[in-house]
N, C-alpha and C positions, 0 to 999 in steps of 0.2 A: 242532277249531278252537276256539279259544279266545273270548271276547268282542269285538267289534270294538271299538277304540279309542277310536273317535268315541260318546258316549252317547247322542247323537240317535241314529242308524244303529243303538247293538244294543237300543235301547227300540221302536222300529218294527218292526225285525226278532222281536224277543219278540211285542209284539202280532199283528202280521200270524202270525206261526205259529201264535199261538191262536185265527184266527178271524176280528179286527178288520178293518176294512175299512180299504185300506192310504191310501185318500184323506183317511178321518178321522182316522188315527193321524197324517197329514202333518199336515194341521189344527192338533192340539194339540200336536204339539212344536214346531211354526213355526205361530206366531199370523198374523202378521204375512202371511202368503199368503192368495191369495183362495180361494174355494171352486173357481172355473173354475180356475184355476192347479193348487192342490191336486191334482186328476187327474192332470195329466201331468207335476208334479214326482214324487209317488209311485208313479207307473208308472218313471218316471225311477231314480230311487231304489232301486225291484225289482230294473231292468235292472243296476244298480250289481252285478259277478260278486263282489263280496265278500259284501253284502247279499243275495243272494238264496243264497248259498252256505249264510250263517248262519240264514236262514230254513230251509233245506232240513234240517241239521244240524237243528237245533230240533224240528222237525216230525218227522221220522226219531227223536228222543231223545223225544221224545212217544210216537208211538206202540211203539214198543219196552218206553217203563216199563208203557203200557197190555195190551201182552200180554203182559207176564212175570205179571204175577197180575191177576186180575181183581177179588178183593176184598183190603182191607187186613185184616190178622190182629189179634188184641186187641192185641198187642204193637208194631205199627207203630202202631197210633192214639195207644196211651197215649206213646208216645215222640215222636209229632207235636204233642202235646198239651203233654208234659217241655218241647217246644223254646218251644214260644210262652210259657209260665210260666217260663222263665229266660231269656228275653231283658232282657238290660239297657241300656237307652235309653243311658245312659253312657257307656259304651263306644262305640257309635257316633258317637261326635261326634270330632273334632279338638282341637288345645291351643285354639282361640278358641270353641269351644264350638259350634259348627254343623256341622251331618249331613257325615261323610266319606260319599261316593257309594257309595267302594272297601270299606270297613266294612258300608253296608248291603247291598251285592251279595254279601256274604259269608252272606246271612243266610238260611235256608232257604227259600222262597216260600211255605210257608203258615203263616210267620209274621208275614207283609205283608198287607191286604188292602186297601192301594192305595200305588202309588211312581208319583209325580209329578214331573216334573221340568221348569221353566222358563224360560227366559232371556228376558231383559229388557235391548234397547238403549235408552242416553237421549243422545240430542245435546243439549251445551248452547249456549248463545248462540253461543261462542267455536269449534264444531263440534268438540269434542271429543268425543269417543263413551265413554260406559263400559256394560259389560254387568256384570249384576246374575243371579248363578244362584239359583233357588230349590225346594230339595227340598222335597216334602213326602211324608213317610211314613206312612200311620195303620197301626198294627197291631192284631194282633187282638186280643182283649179277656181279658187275662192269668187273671183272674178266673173267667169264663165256661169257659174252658179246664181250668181248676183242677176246677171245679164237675163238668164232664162227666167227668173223668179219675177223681174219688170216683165221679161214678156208673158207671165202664165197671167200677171195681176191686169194687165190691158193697159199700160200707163205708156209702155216705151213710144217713142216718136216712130214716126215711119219713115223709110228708108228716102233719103234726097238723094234726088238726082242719079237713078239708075245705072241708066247708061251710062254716065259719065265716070262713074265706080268702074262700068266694066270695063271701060274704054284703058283707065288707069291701071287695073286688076292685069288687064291684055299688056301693056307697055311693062310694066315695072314685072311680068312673069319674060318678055325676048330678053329686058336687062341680063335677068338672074340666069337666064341659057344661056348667055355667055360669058359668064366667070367660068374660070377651070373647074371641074369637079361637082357643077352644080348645074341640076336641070330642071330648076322653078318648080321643084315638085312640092316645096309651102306653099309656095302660089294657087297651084291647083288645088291642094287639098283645101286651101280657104274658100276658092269657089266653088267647090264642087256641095257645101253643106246645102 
């Protein structure tokens, strides 16, 4: 089965297959409902036999990739790693320069680590309605990926001068405890990997 047409309906059905709770996934793709509503639109929603069809698809294409291997080989990582360091933001846009949906659905999932998507009604005086869509994509951190793939291949250099990192690491984390508002918690989260 292919994606369901509707973006609302195959972004629910992705969440709900991985888990989400289908009242909160109702939630964030319709704002505009209330919490008590939310339950039994998204129970609603389930019962939908195309929706629930695509969950089930999903969840079956889940667990299926999960028991063909149970761990990834050096050669699948590094090549999960190739895809996120050649993703080019560019390409996914349109000729007016804003995110095509259909572009970034083309794009492998773990080179996404959040696809958001919004709609936004406005009446104006005159009760004219317009809706405003708004993606938003963060991917993974191109870089970071780069860095792990030298270290899975065995090339990277090894770390100079230890101590002297920590020693630096220690000073520039007292700096940042004492600016207002800030208590070197980037500091620590880069030591702590």
């Amino acid at each position: 089965m292919p994606a369901l047409a509707n973006i609302r309906h195959e972004t629910f059905a992705l969440r709900v297959a991985a888990g989400a709770l289908a009242a909160a996934v109702y939630r964030e793709l319709f704002p505009r409902c209330s919490v008590a509503a939310s339950n039994g639109s998204a129970s609603e929603l389930l019962s939908n036999p195309k929706v629930s069809a695509r969950v089930k698809e999903i969840r079956e294409e889940m667990a299926q990739q999960m028991q063909t291997e149970a761990y990834l080989s050096l050669d699948e990582k590094r090549r999960m790693l190739a895809d996120i360091a050649r993703v080019n933001v560019v390409t996914l846009m349109d000729d007016k320069g804003a995110l095509d949906i259909s572009k970034v659905r083309q794009l492998p999932p773990w080179c996404m680590q959040e696809l958001t998507i919004t709609e936004h009604e406005r009446t104006d005086k005159d009760g004219n309605t317009t809706t405003t869509r708004q993606i938003r994509v963060k991917m993974v951190d191109k870089l970071r990926a780069i860095e792990l793939d030298t270290d899975l291949e065995g090339t990277g250099k090894p770390p100079v001068n230890t101590n002297a990192r920590i020693g630096a690491t220690k000073r520039a984390r007292d700096l940042l405890k004492k600016l207002p508002g800030h208590g070197g918690h980037l500091i620590e989260a880069e030591t702590a990997k």
